[in-house]
Every structure is written in C-alpha cells, then in structure tokens.
C-alpha positions as CSV (number, residue, x, y, z in Angstrom):
1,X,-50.9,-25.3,-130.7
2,X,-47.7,-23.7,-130.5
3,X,-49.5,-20.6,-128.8
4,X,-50.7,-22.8,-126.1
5,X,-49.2,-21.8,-122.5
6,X,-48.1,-24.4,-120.1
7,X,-47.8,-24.1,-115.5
8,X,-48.1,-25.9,-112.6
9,X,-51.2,-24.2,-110.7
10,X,-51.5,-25.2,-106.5
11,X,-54.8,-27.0,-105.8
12,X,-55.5,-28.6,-102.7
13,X,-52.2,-29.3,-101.8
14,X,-50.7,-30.8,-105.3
15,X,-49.3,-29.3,-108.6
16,X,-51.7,-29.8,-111.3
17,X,-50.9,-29.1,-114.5
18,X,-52.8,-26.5,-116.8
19,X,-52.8,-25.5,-120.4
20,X,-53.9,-22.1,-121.4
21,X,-54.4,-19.9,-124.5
22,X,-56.4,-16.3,-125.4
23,X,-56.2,-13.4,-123.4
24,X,-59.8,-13.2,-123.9
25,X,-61.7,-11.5,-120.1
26,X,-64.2,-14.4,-120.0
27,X,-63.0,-18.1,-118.6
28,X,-63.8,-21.6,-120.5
29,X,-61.9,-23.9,-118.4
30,X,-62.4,-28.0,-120.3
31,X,-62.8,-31.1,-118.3
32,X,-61.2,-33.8,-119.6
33,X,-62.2,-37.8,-119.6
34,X,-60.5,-40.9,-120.2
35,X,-58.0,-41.8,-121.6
36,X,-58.0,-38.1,-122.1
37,X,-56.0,-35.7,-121.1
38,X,-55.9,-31.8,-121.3
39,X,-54.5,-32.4,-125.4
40,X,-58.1,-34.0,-125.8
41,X,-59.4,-30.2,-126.3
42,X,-56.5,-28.8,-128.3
43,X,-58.9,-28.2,-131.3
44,X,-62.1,-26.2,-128.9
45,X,-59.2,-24.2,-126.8
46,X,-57.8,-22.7,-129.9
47,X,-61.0,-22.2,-131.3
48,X,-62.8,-20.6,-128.7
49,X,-59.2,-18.1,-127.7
50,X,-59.8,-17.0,-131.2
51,X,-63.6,-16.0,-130.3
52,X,-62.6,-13.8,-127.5
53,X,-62.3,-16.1,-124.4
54,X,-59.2,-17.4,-121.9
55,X,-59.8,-21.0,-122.9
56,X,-58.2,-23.4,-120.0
57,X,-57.8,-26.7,-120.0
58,X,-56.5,-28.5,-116.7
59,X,-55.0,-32.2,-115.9
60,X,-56.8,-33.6,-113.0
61,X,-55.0,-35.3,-110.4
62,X,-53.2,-37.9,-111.1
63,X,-53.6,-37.5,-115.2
64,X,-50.7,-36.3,-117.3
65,X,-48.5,-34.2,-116.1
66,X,-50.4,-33.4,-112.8
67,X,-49.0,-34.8,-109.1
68,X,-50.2,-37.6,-107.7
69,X,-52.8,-37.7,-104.7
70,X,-50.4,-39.4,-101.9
71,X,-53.2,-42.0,-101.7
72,X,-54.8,-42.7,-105.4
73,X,-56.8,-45.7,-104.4
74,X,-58.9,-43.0,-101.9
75,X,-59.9,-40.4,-104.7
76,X,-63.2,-40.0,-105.1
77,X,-65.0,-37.6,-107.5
78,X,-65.4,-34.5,-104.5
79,X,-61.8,-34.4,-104.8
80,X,-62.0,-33.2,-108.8
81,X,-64.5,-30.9,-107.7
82,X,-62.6,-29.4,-105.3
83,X,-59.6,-29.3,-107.5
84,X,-61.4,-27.3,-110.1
85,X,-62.8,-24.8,-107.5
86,X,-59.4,-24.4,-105.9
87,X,-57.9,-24.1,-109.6
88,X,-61.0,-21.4,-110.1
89,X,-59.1,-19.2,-107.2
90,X,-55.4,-19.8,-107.9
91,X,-56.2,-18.1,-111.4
92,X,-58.1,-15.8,-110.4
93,X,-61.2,-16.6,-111.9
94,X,-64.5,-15.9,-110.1
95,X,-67.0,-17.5,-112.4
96,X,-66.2,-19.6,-115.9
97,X,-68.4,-21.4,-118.7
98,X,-67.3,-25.3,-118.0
99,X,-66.9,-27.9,-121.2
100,X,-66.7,-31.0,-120.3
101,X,-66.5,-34.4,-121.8
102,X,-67.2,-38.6,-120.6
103,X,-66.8,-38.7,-117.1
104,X,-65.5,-35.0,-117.1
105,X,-69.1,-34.1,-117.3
106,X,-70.1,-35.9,-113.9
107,X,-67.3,-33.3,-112.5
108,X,-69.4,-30.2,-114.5
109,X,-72.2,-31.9,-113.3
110,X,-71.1,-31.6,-109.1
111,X,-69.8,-28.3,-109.9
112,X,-73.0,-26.6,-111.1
113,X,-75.0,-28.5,-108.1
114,X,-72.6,-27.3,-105.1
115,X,-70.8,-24.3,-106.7
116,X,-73.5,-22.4,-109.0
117,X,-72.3,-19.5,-107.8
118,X,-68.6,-20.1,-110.1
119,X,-70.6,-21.8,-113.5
120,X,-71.7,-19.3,-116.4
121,X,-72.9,-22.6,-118.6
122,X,-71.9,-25.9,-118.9
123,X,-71.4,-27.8,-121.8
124,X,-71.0,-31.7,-122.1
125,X,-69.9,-34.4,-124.9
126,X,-70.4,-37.7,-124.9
127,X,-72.3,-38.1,-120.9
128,X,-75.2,-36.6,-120.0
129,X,-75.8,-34.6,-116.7
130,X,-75.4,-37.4,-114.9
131,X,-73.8,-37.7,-110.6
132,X,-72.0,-40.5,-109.1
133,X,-74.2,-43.0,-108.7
134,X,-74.9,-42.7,-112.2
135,X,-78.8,-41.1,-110.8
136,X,-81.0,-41.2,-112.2
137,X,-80.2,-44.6,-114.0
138,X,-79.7,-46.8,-111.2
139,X,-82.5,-49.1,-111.9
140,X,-80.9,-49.7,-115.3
141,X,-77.5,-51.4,-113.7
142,X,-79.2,-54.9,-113.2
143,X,-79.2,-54.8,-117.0
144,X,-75.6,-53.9,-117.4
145,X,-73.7,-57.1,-119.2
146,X,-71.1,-58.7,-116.2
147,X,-68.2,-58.4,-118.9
148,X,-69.0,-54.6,-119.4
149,X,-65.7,-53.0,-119.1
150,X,-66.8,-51.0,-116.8
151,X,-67.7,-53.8,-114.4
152,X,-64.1,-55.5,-115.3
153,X,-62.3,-51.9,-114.3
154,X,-64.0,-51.8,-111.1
155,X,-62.3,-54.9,-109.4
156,X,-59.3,-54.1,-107.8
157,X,-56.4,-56.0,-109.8
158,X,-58.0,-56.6,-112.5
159,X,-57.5,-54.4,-114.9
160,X,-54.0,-53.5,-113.5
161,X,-52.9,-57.1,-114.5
162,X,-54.9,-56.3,-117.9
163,X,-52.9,-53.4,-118.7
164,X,-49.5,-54.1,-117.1
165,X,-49.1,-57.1,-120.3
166,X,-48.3,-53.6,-122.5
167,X,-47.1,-50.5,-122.9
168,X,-49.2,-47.3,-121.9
169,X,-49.2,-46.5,-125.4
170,X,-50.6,-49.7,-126.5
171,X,-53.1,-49.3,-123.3
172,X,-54.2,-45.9,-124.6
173,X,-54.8,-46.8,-128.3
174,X,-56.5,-50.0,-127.7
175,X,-58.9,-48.0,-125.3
176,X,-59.4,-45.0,-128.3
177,X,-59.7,-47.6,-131.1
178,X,-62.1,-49.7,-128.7
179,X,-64.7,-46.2,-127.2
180,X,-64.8,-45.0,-130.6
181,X,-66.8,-47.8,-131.7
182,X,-70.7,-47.7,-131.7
183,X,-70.9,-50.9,-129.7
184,X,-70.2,-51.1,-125.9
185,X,-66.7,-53.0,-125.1
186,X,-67.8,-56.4,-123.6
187,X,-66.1,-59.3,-122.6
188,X,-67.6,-62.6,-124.4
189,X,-67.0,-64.7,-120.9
190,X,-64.8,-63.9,-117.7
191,X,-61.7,-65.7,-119.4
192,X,-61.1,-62.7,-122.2
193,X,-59.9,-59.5,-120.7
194,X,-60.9,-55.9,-122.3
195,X,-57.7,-55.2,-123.8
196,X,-57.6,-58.0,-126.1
197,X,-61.0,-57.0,-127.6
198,X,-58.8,-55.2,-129.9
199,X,-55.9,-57.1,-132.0
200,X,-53.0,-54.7,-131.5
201,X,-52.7,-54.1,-135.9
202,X,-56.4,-52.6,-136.2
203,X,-55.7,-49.2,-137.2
204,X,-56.1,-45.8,-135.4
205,X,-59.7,-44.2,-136.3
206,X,-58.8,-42.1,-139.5
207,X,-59.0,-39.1,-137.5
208,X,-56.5,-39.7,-134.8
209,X,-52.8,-39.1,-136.0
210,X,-49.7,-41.3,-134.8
211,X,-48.3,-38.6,-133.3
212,X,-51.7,-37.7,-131.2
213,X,-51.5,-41.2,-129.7
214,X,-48.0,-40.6,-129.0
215,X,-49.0,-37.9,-127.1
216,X,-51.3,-39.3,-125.1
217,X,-49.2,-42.5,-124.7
218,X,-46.1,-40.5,-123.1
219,X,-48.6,-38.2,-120.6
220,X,-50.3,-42.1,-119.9
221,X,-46.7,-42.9,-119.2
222,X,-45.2,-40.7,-117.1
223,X,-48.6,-40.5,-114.8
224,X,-50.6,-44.5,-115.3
225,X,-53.5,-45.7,-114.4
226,X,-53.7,-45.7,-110.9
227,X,-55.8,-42.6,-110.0
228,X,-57.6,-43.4,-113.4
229,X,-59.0,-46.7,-112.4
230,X,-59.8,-44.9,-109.5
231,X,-61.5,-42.2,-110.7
232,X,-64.1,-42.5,-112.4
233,X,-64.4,-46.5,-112.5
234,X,-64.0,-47.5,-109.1
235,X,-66.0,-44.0,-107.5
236,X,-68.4,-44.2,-110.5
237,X,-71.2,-46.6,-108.6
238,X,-70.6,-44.8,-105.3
239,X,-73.6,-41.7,-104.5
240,X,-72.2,-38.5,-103.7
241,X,-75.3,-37.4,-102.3
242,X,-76.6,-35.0,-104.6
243,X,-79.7,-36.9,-106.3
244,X,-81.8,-34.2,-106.1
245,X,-79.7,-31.8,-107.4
246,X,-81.1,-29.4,-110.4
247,X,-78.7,-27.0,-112.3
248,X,-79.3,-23.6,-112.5
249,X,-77.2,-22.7,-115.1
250,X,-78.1,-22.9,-119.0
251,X,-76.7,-25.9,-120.5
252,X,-75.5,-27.9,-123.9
253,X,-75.7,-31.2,-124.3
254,X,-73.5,-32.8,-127.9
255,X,-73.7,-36.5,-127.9
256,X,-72.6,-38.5,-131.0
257,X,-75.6,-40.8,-132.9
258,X,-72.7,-43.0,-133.0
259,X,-71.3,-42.9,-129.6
260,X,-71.1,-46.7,-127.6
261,X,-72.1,-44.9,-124.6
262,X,-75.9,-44.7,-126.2
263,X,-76.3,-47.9,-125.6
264,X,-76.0,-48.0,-122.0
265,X,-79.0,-49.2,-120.6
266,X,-81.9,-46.0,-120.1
267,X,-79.2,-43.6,-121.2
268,X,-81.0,-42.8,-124.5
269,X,-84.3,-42.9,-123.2
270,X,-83.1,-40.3,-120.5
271,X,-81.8,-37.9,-123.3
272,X,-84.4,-37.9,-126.4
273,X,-87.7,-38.2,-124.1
274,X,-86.8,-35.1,-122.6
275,X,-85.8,-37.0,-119.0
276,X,-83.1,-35.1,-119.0
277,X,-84.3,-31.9,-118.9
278,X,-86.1,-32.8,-115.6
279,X,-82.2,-32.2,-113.4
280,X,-81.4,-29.1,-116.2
281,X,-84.6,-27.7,-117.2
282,X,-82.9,-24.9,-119.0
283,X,-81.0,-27.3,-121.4
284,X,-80.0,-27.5,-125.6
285,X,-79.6,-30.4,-126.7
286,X,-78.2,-31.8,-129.9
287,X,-76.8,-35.0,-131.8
288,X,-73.9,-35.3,-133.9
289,X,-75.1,-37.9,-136.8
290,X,-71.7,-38.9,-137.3
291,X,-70.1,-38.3,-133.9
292,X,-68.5,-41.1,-131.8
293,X,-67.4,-40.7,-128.3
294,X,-64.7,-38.6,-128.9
295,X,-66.8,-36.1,-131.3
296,X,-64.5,-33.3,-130.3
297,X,-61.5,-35.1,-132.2
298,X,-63.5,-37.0,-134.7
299,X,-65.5,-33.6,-136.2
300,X,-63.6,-30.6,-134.2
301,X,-64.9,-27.7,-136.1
302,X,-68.5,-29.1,-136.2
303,X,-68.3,-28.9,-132.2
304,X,-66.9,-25.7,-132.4
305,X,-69.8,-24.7,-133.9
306,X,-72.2,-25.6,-131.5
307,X,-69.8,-24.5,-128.5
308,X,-69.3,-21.2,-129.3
309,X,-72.6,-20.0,-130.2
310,X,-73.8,-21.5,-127.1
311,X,-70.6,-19.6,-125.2
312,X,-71.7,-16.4,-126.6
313,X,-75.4,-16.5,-126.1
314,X,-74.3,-17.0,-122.8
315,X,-71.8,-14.6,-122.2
316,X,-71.9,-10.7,-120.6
C-alpha cells in the first residue's frame, strides 16, 4: 500500500484524483462503485503491479478526493465516461484493460460501446454488462419493491435528510454492513428510512477492518453524497441511448452466489441462461460461491486469481 502513488490528473475541466502503482507497459485502470472509492481496489492494484501491469485506480467526480462538478445535481453517467477517456489521454495511455465494479461497470459498459477503440478487456464484479436504463431489464422494474433503496435514493431529498441524521462514517458503514448482505435493502413501509435497516452496533463484516471504514468514512467526508445520489441513483433509470450496443472486446464477468444484487428482478436469469452473452458474445463468466457484493474485499486473492489470468490471456 505504501508503494501506491498519489496526483491530481485534469479531466474535463476538474482535478480528479488517481492512485497508481507498477511501472508495468500495459494499463489496468479500476472503476470504482458505491460507497467505494479508489481504496475499494487496493488489494487487485497491488496484485496485478506485481504481474507486470501500471494498475490505476481513479476517483470519479465528485468521489473522494476528486473536485466537484460545479453543478452535481446535473451529472449524468456520459460525464464518467468522458472523465475516463479524458483521464485515458492526460496519462498517456492509448488503450487499457478496464476492471470495474457495481455501478462502475455501467461506466466499463459505455466505454466499450462508444470508445472500443481505448478497451483491451473489461472486467466486472458484482453488475453485469448492463447501460443506463438498466437494458435490457426494463420490463423487470414494475416488479421492483416501492421501498427498494434504490427507489428511496432516487427522490430528491430523501435520502439527504436520511443521511444528514449521521456522520459520513456511520453513512458509509451502515451502507457496507447493509450491500454485503444476500437480501436486497427494503423498506418494510414508506415511514422507515434505509439507514435504519441497520442498528448502528451490528458489527463490520469480518473482513472489513476499522481502519478500512475509517478510510472510506474520511474520503465520504471531505467529498458527500451529493454527486453520489446523483450518479448512479438518480441517472440510473434514465437511457443513454445505447440499447443496442454489443462489446467488442473479450470480457469477465465475477458475481458473488451471495451478492443482494442477484436478486434483482431478471438479473440472474440474464447472467446463467446465457442472456448475457447476447450484448458480449465473447464473454467468461464465473460465480464466487462465497462472494458478496464487495467480493473484491471479502475474498481478494480469489479475485485476483480470476483477474489476472484473464489480464494475461488478453494481453500483447
């Protein structure tokens, strides 16, 4: 960890702030999710520097340590993807294999539709190739429970006045302890907000230290929640107008057995009948029989050993 390099990169007019470590000639650059942050991959970007690779690991606006967007409540996800491509030529880097994890992946996702040209392979955790819009599960959404918390997040207010009753450290553990169950976080009627679904004394999952959570509580701090709620909650339902886009590019696909997100309606119908495999035809795909939604904390060197065979198969 204490090899990892630290900068301030120019992308689209703001500051965003990038982690780096290897020296290696070929480029994995991690997408993060929420509550993530670029210390979500500390585990893969060490691993993968030490297989050969420049392993880089990028803030998006608004997250962490990265600037602001002078208008948060107007980000959409085509502003992450431009972010990424205008990271791509502040560093330098022509082309780069992409890991990506929750709503991360949608990002991956844009990037190997519009930009194929600049993707060597993508991998994702915990979402499947899935765009804005969430295509192609729209027809699922009627079935989507109204105190989802992703329905919650999505009204303006809501969850600000949700979160604002604690501390973004609170906000972030509640949120780990809560997406690192197997059931989907949902409201029992419209008077019980999302945060109190978990009693502030249930314990960290046995793999997430103090001092990680402290971490993420002090980046959560210093930026909030306001491009968050943003992006990917209140953007998430909006098309971006790329239904029909296929990816060219080989992909990997890790989702946990034990992941919440598997029980979002048609989601694991779309991954194990194959469904999938229809918008990336050439795609691996493989399940963590332990793995929650953060698999690449939970089980780190299981992941790496899927990710960097896959990087190498890949790689020239």
């Amino acid at each position: 960890m204490e090899k990892i390099q630290h900068s301030h990169e120019q992308a689209k007019g703001l500051k965003l702030h990038v982690a780096q470590i290897g020296t290696g000639t070929k480029m994995v650059v991690f997408l993060h999710g929420f509550p993530e942050i670029w210390y979500s991959w500390r585990h893969q970007m060490v691993a993968v520097a030490d297989a050969g690779y420049r392993a880089i690991s990028l803030d998006f606006r608004g997250y962490g340590l990265s600037e602001h967007p002078s208008e948060p409540e107007r980000a959409t996800f085509n502003d992450f993807v431009d972010d990424v491509v205008a990271l791509f030529d502040s560093l330098g880097i022509s082309k780069a294999h992409l890991v990506s994890k929750d709503f991360g992946a949608l990002v991956a996702t844009m990037m190997g539709v519009l930009h194929p040209e600049r993707v060597s392979t993508i991998t994702l955790l915990g979402v499947p190739f899935l765009l804005p819009g969430l295509s192609p599960l729209q027809t699922q959404l009627p079935l989507i429970p109204s105190g989802f918390y992703m329905l919650r997040w999505l009204i303006p207010g809501r969850a600000e006045a949700d979160f604002g009753r604690f501390d973004a450290k609170t906000v972030v553990r509640k949120i780990y302890i809560m997406f690192s169950g197997s059931e989907p976080p949902v409201a029992a009627s419209d008077n019980q907000e999302i945060m109190d679904l978990v009693d502030s004394s249930t314990p960290l999952p046995p793999w997430m230290s103090e001092e990680d959570i402290a971490e993420y509580g002090s980046l959560y701090e210093k930026s909030g929640f306001r491009t968050a709620l943003q992006v990917p909650y209140r953007t998430l339902m909006l098309s971006c107008g790329l239904d029909d886009g296929k990816i060219s590019a080989p992909g990997l696909l890790i989702m946990g057995e034990k992941d919440y997100i598997m029980k979002f309606p048609g989601l694991e119908d779309y991954v194990k009948t194959g469904k999938v495999k229809e918008f990336v035809p050439n795609l691996e795909v493989t399940f963590s029989s332990e793995g929650t939604h953060f698999v690449q904390e939970q089980l780190p060197e299981e992941v790496n050993q899927l990710i960097i065979p896959f990087l190498n198969k890949h790689s020239k």
